[in-house]
Structure formats: structure tokens, C-alpha cells
Biopython code that builds the backbone (N, CA, C, O; Angstrom):
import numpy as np
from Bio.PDB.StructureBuilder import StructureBuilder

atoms = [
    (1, "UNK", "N", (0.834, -1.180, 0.000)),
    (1, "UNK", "CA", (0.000, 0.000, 0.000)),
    (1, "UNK", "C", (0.886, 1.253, 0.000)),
    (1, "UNK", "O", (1.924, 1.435, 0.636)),
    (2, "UNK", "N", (0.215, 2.130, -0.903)),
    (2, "UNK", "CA", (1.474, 3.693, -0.843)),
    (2, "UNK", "C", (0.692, 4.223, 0.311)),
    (2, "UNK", "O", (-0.437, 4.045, 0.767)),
    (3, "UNK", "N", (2.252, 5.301, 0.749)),
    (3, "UNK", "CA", (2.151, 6.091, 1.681)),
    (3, "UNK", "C", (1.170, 7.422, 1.575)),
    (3, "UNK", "O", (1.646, 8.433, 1.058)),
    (4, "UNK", "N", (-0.005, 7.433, 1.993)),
    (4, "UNK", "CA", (-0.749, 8.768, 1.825)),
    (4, "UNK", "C", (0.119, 9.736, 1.588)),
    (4, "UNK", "O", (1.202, 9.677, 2.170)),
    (5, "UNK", "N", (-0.196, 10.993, 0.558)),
    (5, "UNK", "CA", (0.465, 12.281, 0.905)),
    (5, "UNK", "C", (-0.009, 13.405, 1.985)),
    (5, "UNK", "O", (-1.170, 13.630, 2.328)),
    (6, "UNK", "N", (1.031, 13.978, 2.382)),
    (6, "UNK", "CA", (0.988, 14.992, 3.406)),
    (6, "UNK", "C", (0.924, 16.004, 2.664)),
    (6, "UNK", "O", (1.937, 16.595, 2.293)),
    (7, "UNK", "N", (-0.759, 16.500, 2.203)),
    (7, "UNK", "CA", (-0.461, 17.775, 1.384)),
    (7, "UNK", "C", (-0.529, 19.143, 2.748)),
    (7, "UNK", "O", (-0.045, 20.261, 2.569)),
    (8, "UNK", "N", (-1.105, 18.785, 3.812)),
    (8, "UNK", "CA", (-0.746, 19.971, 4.543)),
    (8, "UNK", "C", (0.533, 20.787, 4.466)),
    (8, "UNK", "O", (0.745, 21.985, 4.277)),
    (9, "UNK", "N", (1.490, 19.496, 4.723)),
    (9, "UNK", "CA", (3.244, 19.726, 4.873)),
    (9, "UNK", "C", (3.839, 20.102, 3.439)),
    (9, "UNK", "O", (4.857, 20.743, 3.181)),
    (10, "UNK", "N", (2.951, 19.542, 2.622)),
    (10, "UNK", "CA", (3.462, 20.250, 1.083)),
    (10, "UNK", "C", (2.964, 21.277, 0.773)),
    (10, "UNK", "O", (3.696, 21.888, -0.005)),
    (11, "UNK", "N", (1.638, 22.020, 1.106)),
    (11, "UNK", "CA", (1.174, 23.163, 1.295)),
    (11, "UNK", "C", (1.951, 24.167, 1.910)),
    (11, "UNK", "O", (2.491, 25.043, 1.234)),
    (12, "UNK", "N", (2.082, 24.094, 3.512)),
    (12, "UNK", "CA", (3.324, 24.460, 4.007)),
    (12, "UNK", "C", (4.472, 25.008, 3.131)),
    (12, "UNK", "O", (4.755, 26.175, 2.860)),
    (13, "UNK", "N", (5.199, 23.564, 2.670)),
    (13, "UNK", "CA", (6.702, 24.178, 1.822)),
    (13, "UNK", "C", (6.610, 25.102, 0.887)),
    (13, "UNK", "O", (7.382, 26.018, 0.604)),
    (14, "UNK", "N", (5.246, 24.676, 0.272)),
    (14, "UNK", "CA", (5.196, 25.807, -1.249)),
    (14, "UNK", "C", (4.814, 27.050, -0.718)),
    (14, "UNK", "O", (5.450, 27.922, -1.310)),
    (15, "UNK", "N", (4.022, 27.554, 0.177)),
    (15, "UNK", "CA", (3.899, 28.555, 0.914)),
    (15, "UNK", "C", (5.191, 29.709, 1.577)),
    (15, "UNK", "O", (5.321, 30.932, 1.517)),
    (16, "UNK", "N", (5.994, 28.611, 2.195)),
    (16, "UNK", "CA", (7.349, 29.232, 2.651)),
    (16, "UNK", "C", (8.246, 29.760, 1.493)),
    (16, "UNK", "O", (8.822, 30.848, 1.512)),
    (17, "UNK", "N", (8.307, 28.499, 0.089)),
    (17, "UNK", "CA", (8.992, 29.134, -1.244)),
    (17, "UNK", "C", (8.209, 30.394, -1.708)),
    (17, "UNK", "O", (8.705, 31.237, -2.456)),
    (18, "UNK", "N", (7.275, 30.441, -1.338)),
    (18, "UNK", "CA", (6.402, 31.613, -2.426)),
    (18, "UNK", "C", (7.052, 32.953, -1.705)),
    (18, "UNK", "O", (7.510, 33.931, -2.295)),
    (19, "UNK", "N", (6.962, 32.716, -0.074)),
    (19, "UNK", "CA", (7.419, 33.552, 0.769)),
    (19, "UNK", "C", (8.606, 34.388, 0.593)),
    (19, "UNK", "O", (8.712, 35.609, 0.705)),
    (20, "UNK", "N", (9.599, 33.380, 0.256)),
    (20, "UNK", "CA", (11.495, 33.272, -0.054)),
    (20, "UNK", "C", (11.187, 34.010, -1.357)),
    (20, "UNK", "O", (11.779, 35.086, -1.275)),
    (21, "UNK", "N", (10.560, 33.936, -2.476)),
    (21, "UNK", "CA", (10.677, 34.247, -3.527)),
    (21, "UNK", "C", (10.177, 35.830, -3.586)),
    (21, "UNK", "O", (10.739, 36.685, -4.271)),
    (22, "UNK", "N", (9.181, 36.032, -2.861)),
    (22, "UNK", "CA", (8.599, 37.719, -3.394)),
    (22, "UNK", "C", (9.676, 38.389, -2.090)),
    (22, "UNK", "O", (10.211, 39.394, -2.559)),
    (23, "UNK", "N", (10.042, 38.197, -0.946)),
    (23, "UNK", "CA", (11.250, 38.728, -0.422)),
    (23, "UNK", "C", (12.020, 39.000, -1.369)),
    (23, "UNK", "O", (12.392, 40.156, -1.577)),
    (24, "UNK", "N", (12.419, 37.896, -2.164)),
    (24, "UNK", "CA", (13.992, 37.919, -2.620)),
    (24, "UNK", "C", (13.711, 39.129, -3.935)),
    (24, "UNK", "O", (14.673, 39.766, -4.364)),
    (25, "UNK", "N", (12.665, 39.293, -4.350)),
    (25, "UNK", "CA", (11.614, 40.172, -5.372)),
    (25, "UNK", "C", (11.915, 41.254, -4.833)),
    (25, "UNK", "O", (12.449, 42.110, -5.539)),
    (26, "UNK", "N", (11.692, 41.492, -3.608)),
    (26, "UNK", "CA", (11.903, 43.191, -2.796)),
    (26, "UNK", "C", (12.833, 43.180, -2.716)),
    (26, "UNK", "O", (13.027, 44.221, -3.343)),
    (27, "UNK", "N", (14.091, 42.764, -2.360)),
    (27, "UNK", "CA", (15.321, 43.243, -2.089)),
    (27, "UNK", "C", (15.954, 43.194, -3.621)),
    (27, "UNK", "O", (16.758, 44.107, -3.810)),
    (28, "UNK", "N", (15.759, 42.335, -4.720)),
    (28, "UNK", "CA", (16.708, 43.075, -6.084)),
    (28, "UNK", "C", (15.908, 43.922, -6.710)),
    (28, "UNK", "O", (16.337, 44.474, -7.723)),
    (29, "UNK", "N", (14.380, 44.242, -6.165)),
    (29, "UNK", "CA", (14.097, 45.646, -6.478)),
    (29, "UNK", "C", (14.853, 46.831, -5.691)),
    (29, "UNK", "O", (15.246, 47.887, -6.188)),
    (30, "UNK", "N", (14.938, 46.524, -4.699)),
    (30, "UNK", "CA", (15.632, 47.752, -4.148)),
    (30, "UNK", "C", (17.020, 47.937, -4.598)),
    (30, "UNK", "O", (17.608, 49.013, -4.705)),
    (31, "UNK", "N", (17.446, 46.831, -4.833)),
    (31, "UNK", "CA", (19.457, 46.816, -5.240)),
    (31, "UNK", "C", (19.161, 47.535, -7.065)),
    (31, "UNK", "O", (19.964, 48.217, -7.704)),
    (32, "UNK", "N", (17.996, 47.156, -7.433)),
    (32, "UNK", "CA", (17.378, 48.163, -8.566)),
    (32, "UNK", "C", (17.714, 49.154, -8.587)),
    (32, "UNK", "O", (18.615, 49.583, -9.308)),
    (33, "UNK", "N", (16.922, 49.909, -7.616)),
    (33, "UNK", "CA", (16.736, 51.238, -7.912)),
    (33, "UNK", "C", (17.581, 52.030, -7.122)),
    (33, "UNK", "O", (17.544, 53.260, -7.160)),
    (34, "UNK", "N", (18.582, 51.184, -6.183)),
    (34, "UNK", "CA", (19.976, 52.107, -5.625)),
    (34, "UNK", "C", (21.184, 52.226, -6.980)),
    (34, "UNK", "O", (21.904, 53.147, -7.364)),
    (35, "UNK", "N", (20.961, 50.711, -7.473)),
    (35, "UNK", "CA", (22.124, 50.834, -8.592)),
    (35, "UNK", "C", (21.772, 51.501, -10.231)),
    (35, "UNK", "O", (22.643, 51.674, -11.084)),
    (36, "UNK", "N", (20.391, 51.794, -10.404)),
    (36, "UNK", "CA", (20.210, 52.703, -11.277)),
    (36, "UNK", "C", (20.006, 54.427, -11.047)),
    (36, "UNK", "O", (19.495, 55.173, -11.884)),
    (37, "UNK", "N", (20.535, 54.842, -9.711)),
    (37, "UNK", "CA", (20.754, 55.871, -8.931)),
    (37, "UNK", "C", (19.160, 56.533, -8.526)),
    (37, "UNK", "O", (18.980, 57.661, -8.068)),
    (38, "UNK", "N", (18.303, 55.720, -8.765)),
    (38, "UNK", "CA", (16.620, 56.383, -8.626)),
    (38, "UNK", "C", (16.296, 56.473, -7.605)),
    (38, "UNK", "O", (15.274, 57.125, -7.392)),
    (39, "UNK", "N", (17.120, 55.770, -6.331)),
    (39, "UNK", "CA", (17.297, 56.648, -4.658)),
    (39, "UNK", "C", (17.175, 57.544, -4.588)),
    (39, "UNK", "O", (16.448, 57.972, -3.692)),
    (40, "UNK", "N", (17.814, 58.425, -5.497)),
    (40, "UNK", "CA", (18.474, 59.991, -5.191)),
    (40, "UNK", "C", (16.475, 60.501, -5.382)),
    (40, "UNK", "O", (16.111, 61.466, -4.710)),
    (41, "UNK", "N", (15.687, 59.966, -6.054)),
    (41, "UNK", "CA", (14.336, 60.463, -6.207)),
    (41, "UNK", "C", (13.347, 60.675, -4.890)),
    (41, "UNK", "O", (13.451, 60.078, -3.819)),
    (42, "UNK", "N", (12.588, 61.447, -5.164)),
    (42, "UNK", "CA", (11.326, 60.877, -4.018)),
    (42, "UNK", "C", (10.512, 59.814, -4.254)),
    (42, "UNK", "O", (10.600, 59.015, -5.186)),
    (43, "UNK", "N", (9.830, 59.835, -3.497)),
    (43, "UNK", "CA", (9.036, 58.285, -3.240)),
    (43, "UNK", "C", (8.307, 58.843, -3.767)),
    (43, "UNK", "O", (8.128, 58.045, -4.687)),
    (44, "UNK", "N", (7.365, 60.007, -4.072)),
    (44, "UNK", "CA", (6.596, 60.171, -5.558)),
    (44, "UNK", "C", (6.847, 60.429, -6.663)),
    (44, "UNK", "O", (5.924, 60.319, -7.470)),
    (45, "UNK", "N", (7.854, 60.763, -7.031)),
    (45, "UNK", "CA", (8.580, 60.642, -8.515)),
    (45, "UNK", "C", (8.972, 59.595, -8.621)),
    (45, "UNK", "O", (9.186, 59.161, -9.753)),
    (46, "UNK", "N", (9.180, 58.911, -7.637)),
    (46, "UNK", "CA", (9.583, 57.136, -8.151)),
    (46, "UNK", "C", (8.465, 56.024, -8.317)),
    (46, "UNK", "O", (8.604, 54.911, -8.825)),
    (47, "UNK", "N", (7.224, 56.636, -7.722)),
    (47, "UNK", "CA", (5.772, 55.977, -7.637)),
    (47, "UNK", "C", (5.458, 56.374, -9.115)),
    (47, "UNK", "O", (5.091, 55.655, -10.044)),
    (48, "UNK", "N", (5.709, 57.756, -9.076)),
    (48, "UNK", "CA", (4.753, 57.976, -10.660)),
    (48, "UNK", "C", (5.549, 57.968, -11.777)),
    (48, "UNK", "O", (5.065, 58.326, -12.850)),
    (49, "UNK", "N", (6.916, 57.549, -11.682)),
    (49, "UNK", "CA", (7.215, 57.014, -13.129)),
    (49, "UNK", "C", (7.114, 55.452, -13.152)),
    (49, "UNK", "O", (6.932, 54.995, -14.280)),
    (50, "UNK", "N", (7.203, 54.455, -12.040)),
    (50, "UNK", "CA", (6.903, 53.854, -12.174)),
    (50, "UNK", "C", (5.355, 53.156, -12.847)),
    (50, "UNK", "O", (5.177, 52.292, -13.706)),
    (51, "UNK", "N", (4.513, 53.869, -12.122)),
    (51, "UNK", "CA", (3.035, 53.960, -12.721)),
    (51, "UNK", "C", (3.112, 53.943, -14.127)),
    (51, "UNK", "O", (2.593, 53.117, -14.877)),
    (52, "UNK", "N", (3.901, 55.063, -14.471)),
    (52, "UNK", "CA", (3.184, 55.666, -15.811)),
    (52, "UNK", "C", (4.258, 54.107, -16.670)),
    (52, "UNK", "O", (3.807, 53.577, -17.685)),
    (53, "UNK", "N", (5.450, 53.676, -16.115)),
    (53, "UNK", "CA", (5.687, 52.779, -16.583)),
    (53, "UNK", "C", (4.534, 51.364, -17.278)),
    (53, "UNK", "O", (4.312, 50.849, -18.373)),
    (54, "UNK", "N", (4.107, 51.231, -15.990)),
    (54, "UNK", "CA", (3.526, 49.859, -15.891)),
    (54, "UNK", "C", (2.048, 50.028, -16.366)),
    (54, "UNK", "O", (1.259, 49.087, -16.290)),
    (55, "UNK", "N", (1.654, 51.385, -16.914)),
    (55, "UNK", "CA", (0.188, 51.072, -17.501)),
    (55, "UNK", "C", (0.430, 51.904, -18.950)),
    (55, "UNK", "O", (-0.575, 52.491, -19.351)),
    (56, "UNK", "N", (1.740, 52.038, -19.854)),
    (56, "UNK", "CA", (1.752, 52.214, -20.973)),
    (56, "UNK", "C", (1.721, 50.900, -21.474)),
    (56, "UNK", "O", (2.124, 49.822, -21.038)),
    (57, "UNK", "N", (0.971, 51.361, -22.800)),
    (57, "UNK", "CA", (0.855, 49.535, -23.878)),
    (57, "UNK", "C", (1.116, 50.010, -25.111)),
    (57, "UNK", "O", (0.629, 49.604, -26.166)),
    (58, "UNK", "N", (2.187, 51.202, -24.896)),
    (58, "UNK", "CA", (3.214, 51.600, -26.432)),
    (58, "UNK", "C", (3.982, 51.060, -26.722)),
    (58, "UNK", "O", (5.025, 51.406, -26.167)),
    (59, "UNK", "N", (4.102, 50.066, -27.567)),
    (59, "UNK", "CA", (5.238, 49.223, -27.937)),
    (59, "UNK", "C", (6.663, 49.513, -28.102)),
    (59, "UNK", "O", (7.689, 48.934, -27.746)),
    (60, "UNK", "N", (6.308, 51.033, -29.019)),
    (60, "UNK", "CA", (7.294, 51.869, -29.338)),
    (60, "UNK", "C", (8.632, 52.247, -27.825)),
    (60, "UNK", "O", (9.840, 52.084, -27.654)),
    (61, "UNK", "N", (7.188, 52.941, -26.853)),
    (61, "UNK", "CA", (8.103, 53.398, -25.813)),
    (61, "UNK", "C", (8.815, 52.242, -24.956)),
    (61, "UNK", "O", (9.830, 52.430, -24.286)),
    (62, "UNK", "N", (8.237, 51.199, -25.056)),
    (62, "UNK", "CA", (8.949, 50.236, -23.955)),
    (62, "UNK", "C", (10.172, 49.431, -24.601)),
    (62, "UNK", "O", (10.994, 48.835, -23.906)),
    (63, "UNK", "N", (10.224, 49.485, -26.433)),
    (63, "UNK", "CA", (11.025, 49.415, -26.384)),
    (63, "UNK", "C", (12.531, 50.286, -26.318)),
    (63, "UNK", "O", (13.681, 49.850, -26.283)),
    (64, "UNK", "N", (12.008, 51.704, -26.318)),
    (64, "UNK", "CA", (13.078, 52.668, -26.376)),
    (64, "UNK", "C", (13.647, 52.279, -24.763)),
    (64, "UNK", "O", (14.864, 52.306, -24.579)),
    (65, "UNK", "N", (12.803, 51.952, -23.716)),
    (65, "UNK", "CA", (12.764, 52.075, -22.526)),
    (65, "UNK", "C", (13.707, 50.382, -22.462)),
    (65, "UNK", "O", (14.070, 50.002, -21.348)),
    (66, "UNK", "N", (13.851, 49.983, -23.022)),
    (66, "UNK", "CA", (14.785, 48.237, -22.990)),
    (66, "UNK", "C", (16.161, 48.739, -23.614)),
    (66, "UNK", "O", (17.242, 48.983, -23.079)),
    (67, "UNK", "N", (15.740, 48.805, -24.916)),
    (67, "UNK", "CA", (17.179, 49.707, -25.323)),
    (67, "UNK", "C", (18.115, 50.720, -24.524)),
    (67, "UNK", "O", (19.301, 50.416, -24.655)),
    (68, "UNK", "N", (17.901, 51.816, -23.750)),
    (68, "UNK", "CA", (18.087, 52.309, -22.839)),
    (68, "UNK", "C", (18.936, 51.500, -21.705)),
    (68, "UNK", "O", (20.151, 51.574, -21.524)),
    (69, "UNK", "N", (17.917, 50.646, -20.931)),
    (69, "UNK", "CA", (18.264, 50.027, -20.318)),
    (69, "UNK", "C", (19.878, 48.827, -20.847)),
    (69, "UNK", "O", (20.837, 48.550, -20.127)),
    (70, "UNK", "N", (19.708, 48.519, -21.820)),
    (70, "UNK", "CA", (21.094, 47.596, -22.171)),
    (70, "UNK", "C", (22.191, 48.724, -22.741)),
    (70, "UNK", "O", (23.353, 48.603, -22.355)),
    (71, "UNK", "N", (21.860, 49.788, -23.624)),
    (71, "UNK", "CA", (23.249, 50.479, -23.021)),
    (71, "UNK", "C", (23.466, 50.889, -21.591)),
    (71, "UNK", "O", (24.618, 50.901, -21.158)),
    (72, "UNK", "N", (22.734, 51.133, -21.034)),
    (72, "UNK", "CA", (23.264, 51.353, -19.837)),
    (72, "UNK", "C", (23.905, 50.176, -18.824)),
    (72, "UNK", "O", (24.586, 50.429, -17.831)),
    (73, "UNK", "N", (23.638, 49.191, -19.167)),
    (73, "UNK", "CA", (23.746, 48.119, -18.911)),
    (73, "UNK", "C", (25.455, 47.657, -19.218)),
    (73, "UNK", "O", (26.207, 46.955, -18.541)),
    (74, "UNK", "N", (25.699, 48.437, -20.639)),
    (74, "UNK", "CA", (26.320, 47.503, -21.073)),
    (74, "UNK", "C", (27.821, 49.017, -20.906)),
    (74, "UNK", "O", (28.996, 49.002, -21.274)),
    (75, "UNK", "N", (26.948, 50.164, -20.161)),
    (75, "UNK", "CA", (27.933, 51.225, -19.889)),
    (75, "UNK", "C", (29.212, 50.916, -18.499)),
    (75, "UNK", "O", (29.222, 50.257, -17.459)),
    (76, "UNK", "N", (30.232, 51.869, -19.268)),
    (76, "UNK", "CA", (31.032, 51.729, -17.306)),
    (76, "UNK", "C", (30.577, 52.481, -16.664)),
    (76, "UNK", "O", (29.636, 53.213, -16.970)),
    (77, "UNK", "N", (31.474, 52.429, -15.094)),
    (77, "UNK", "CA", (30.934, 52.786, -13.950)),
    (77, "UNK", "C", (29.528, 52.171, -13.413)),
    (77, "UNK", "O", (28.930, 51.116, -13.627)),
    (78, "UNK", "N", (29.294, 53.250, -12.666)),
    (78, "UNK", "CA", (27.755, 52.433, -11.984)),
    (78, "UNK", "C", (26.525, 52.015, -12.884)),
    (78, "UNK", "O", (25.378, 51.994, -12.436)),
    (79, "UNK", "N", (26.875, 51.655, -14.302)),
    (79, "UNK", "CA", (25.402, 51.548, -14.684)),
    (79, "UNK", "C", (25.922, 49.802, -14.915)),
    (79, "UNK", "O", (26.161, 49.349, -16.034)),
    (80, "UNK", "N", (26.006, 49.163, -13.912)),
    (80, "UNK", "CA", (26.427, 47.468, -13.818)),
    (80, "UNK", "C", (25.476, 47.206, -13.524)),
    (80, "UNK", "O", (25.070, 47.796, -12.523)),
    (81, "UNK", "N", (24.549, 46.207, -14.165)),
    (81, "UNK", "CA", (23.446, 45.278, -12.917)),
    (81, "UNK", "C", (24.008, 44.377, -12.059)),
    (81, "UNK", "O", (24.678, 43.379, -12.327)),
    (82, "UNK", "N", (23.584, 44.940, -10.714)),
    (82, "UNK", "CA", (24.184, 43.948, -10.210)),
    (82, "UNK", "C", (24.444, 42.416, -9.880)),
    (82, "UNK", "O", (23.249, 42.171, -9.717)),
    (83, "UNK", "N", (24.779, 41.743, -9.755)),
    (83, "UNK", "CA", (24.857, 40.186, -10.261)),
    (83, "UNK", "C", (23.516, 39.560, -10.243)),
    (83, "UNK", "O", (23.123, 38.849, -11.168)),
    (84, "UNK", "N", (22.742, 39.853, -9.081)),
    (84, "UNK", "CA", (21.724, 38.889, -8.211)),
    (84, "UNK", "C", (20.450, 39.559, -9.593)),
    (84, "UNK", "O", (19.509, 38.932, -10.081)),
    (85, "UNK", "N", (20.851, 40.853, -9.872)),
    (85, "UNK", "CA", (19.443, 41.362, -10.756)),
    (85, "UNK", "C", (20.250, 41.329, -12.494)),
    (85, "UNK", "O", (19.451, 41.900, -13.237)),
    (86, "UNK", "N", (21.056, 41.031, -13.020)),
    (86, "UNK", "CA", (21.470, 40.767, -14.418)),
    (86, "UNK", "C", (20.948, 39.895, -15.426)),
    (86, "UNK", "O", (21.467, 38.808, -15.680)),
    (87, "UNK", "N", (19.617, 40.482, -16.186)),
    (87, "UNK", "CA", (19.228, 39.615, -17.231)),
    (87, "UNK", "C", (19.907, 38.584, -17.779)),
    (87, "UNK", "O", (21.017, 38.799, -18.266)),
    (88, "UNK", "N", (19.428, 37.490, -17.785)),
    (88, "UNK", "CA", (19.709, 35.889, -18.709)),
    (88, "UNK", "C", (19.965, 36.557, -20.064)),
    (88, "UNK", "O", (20.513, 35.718, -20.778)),
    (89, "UNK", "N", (19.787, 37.803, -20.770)),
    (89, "UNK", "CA", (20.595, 37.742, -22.017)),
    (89, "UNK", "C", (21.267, 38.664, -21.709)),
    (89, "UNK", "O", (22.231, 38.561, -22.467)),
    (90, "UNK", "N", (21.448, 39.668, -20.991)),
    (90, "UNK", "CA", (22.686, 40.393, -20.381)),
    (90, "UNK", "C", (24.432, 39.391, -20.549)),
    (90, "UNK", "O", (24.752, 38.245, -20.232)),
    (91, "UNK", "N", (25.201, 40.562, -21.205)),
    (91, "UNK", "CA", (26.542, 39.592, -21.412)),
    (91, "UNK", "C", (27.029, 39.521, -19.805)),
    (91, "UNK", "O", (26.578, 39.963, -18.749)),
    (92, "UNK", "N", (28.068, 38.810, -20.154)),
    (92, "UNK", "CA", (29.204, 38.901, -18.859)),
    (92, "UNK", "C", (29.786, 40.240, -18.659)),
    (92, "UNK", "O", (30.223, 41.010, -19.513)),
    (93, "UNK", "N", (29.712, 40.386, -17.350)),
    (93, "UNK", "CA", (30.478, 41.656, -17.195)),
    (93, "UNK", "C", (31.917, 41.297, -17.301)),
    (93, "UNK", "O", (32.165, 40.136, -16.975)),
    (94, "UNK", "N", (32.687, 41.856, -17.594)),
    (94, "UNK", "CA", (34.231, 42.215, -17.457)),
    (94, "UNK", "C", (34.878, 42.718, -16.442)),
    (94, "UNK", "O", (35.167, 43.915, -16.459)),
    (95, "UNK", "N", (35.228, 41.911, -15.373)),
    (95, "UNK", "CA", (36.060, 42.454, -14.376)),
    (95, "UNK", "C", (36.983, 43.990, -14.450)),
    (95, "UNK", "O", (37.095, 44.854, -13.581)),
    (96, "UNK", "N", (37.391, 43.947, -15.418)),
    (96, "UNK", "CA", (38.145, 45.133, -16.118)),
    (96, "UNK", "C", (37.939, 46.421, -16.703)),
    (96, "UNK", "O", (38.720, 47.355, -16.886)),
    (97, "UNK", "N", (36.226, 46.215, -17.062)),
    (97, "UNK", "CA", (35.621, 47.525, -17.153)),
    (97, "UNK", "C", (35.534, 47.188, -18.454)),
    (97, "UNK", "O", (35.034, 47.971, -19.262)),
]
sb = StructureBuilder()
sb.init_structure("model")
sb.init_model(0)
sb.init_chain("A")
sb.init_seg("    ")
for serial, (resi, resn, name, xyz) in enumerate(atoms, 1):
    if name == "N":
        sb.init_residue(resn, " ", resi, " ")
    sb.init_atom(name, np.array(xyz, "f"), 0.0, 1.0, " ", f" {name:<3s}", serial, name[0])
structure = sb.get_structure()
């Protein structure tokens, strides 16, 4: 005879991962927006460009807004993502600059 499952205790685990995961969500948002210097903003200029981010459906602008983002990406000095937040098609950084 198989062993019943313990979906309580598997409920549980997936609960605690979901937990681990939107944490880990807030903190490389924040390593975000220290390492794209948008600290230096207020918390309403950083609310409302974000906004105006996340409810445009201009194709055009989001991609100017990606492009952007990979030269800068791909600029020296502080415009590095930092490891934990570096897009899967983001190159290797270069130790060397």
C-alpha cells in the first residue's frame, strides 16, 4: 500500500517558497533602484514614473525604454546590474571595465 500524501506539509513548503521568492523580489528591487541611482528620487517621482511605466501599452516606448536600459547596462561605472538582478541575455560583465 502507498504512503498517503501529506499535502498539509506540502502546502506548508510551497507557501514558505512563495514567501522566499517575493522577499527575494523586494530586495533586487531595491538593489534596482539604488544601482540605477533612482534613490536619489522621491518616493513620488519614483511611484509615478513607475506607474506611468507599468500602464503604458506603447510598444514603441517600452522598447526605447529596454534599449536604454542595455546600453546602460552595457555602460562603465555604476550603470552594472548587479549580479543577483542581471538579465539571462545580459553579457558577462568584465572584471576590467
Amino acid at each position: 500500500m502507498r504512503k498517503p500524501r501529506d499535502f498539509d506539509s506540502e502546502l506548508q513548503a510551497l507557501n514558505e517558497k512563495a514567501k522566499q521568492l517575493k522577499s527575494r523580489k523586494v530586495l533586487q528591487l531595491g538593489e534596482l533602484v539604488i544601482a540605477t541611482g533612482a534613490d536619489a528620487l522621491d518616493p513620488e517621482t519614483l511611484t509615478g514614473a513607475l506607474l506611468g511605466a507599468a500602464k503604458t501599452k506603447d510598444a514603441k516606448e517600452r522598447e526605447a525604454w529596454r534599449t536604454s536600459s542595455k546600453r546602460w547596462q552595457q555602460s562603465s561605472g555604476t550603470g552594472r546590474w548587479p549580479t543577483a538582478l542581471r538579465p539571462a541575455s545580459a553579457a558577462p560583465i568584465r572584471a576590467n571595465g
